[in-house]
N, C-alpha and C positions, 0 to 999 in steps of 0.2 A: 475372520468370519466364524461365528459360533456355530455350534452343533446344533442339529436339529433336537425337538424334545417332543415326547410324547403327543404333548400335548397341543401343539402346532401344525404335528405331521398329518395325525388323525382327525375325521370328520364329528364335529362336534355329539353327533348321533351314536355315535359308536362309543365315544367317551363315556357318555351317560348311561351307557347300558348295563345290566348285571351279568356276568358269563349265567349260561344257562348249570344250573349245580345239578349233577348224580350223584347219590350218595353213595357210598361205601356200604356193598354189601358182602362181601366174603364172611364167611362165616355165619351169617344169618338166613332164617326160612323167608326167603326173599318175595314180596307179596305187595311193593311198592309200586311196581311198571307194567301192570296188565300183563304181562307176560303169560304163554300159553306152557303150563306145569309141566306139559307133559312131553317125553323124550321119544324116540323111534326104536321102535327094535331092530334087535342085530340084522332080521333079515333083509331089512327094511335100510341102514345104515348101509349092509353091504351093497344091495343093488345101487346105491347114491354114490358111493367110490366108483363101481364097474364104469357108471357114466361119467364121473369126474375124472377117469382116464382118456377119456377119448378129448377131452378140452385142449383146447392146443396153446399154452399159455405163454407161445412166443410170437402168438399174432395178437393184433387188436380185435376185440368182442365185435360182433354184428355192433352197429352203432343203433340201429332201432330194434332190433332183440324180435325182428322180425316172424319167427317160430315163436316166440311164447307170445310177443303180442296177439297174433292168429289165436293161441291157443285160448288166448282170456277172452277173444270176441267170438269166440264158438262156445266158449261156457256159460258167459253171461250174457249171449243173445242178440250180440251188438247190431244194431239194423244198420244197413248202408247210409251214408252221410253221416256219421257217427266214425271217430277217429279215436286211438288211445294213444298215450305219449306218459311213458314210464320215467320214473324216477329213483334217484336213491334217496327211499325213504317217501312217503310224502311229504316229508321236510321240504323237501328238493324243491317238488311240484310246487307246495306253498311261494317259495323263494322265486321259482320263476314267472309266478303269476306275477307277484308282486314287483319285483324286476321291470315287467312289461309296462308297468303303469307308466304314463307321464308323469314328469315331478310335480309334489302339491295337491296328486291325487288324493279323495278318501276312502278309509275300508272301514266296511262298517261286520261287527259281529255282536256276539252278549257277552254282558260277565255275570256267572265267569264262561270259562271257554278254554278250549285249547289255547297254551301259552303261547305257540311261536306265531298265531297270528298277527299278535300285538309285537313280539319281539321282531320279527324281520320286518313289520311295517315300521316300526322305530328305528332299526337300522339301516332303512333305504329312506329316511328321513318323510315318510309319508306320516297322511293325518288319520289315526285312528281313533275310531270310536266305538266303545265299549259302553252295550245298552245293558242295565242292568235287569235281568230274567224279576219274574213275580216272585214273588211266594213260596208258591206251590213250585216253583223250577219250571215253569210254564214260558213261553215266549211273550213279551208283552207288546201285543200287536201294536197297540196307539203309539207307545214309545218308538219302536222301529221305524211305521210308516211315517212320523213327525222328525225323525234323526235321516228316513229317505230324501224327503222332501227337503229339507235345510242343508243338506251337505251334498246330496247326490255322487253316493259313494259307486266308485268303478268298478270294486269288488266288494263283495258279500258273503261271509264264511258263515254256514250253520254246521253246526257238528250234531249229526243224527245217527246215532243217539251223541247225546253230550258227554263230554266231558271236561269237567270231574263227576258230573250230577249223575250221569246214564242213564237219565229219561230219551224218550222220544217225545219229540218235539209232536204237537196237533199239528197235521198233514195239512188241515184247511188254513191254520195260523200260515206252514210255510209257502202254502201258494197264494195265499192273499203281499205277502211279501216278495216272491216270486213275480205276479200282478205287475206291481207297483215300480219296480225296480227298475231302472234305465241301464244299469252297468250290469255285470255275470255274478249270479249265486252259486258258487262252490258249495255243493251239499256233499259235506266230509262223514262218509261212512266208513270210518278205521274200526268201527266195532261189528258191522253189518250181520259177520256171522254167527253173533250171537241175538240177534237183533229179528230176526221174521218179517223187515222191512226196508222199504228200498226206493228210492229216487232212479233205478237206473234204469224203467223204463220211459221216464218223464224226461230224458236228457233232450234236449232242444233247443236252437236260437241259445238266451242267455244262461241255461241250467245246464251244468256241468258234473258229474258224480266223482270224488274224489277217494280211492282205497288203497289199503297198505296190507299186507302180507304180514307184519310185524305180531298184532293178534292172534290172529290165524295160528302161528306157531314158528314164525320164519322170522323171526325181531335182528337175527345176527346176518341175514341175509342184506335188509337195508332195501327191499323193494316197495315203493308203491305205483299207483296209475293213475288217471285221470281220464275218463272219458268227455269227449264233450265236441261240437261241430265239428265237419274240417278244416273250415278257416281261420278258427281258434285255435285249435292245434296244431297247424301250420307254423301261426306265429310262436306259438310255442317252443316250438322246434328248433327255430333261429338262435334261440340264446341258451338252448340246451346244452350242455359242453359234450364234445362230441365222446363218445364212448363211455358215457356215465354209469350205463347199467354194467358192470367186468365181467368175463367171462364165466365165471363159477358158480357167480347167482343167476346169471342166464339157465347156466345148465341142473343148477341145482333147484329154482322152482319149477322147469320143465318136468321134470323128474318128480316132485312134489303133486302138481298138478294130476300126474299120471298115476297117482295112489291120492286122490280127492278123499275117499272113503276113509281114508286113515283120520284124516284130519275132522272131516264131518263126526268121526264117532267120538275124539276128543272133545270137538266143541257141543255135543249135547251132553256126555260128561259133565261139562265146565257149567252148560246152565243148569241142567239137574241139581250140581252142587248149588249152585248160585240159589234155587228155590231154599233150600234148607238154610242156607248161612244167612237168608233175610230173614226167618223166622226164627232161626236163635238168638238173631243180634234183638229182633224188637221185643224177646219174653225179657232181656235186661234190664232193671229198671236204670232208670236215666240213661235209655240209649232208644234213639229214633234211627232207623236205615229205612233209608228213600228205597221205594224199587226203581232196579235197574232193568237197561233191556241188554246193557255193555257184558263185558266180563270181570266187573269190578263193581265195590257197594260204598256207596258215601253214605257216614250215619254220623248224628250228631252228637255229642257227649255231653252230662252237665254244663253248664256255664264254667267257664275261666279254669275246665280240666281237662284241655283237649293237649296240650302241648306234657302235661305230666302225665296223663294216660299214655299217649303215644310214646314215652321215654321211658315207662315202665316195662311197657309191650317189648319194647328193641331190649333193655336189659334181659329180658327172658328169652333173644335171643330171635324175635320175630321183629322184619322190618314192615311199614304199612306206610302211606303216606298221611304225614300234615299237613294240612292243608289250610287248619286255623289262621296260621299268618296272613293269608291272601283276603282275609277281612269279608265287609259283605254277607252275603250270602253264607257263607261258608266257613264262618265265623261258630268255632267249636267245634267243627266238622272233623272228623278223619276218613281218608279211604281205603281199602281194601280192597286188592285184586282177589280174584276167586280159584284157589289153588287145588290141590290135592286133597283127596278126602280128610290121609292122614294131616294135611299143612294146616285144612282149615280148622279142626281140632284143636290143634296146635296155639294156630292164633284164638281161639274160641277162652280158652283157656288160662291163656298171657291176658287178654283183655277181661277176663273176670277176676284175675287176681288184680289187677291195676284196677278196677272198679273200687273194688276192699281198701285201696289203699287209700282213694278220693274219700 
């Protein structure tokens, strides 16, 4: 009897997929993964240990993280009939919507969009479809409601604001598709607190508000949420693997939570910067930057010098994302998260010398 092989073992879905790549940033002003720049002080660092003594890390974590979920429906308001149900990451959340489908389900979102919409619907072998945005990065209602109608997909991911683009989607675009929808629209707010906007008191029947901590400033942490019915988050629940959230990011966004202010003064920091780093990328010439509402700027580069710009940029020691390859839209595009005064300088400066060099 022969051995088993790869290729027989595994589900043809899985075969055809790309591992998801991170790059290698050691040693680089790292400006790639939205990430939030800025670190804690000592005093601040100490009180996080004082509490991470008390963690008992030879029991199993609360399974529903019952104290910090309280604490997130006391902050953002959460009205009764309204349930959260935590993840590691929103990845997670993504993964177990998707999980719950019937097989031969559709998910409908844009392109572009958040990758792992498309990647975990591909590896639970479901049918996705990717509407491609206008122009302007606008949502193209006719397109949507015509890809509603013909596929009648079960789930619906909008990412508000977008990402790669970090527009805000027109609110009447998403409740005209909201309307329309027979299956649940995941409105994914991973940038929200830079953003001035929000779906999460519209949560009802098939609207759900989806958030991550990651932004924020907690990315190593691995937390997000999802608000949405009971009886949606019920099922939810069922295929959660039991003790997902550990006990050290329980106690460490509690903790987090509990010094809110710290973080709010980073994140107007973060947009403050974000106003200036639009306005220097567009005095460039041959560089267009979209506004954003995220914490990161997609601008566009001459024709056919988005992949040597950005490789001149990493030579000098700053990384950014490509984004070129993913075609479409975004075709000559690079992104940029919005760092430190000093970082964004930094890049300001790698990208003017790679301009010289085009």
């Amino acid at each position: 009897m022969s051995k088993f092989t790869v290729q027989t073992l595994f589900r043809p879905e899985v075969l055809a997929l790309s591992a998801y790549h991170v790059a290698d940033a050691q040693g680089f002003i790292k400006l790639d993964a939205m990430e939030n720049p800025y670190t804690w002080s000592n005093e601040l660092k100490q009180g996080w240990l004082e509490k991470l003594k008390n963690c008992s890390l030879n029991r199993y974590p609360d399974p529903e993280a019952l104290e910090l979920t309280n604490t997130l429906k006391s902050l953002n308001k959460i009205p009764d009939g309204i349930e959260l149900l935590l993840g590691n990451g929103s990845d997670e959340i993504i993964q177990l919507l998707l999980m719950a489908l019937p097989q031969n389900s559709h998910v409908l979102s844009t392109t572009p969009s958040f990758v792992m919409y498309k990647q975990i619907s591909d590896y639970l072998g479901l049918n996705y479809h990717g509407i491609s945005l206008r122009a302007d990065l606008e949502l193209n209602v006719p397109a949507m409601l015509s890809a509603i109608e013909q596929h009648n997909p079960a789930i619906i991911f909008l990412a508000y604001p977008n990402n790669p683009t970090g527009n805000l989607f027109d609110k009447n675009a998403i409740n005209q598709i909201i309307d329309t929808a027979n299956g649940l629209v995941i409105i994914d707010e991973a940038y929200e607190p830079f953003a001035n906007s929000s779906f999460m008191n519209h949560v009802k029947n098939n609207v759900l508000v989806m958030r991550t901590f990651s932004k924020l400033g907690l990315a190593g942490l691995r937390l997000g949420y999802i608000a949405g019915e009971c009886d949606i988050i019920e099922q939810l629940h069922k295929i959660r693997l039991p003790y997902n959230i550990n006990v050290l990011t329980q106690a460490s966004v509690q903790f987090a939570l509990e010094h809110k202010d710290v973080f709010d003064e980073q994140t107007s920091a973060i947009c403050a910067e974000r106003i200036l780093m639009l306005l220097a990328l567009n005095l460039l010439d041959g560089i267009t930057a979209f506004e954003s509402a995220a914490n990161f700027i997609l601008f566009k580069t001459p024709d056919n010098q988005a992949t040597k710009i950005f490789e001149a940029i990493k030579a000098q020691g700053v990384l950014i994302k490509n984004v070129h390859p993913q075609g479409g839209l975004l075709a000559n595009c690079l992104r940029v998260t919005v760092g430190t005064p000093d970082e964004n300088l930094m890049f300001l400066k790698a990208l003017k010398y790679a301009l010289d060099l085009t």
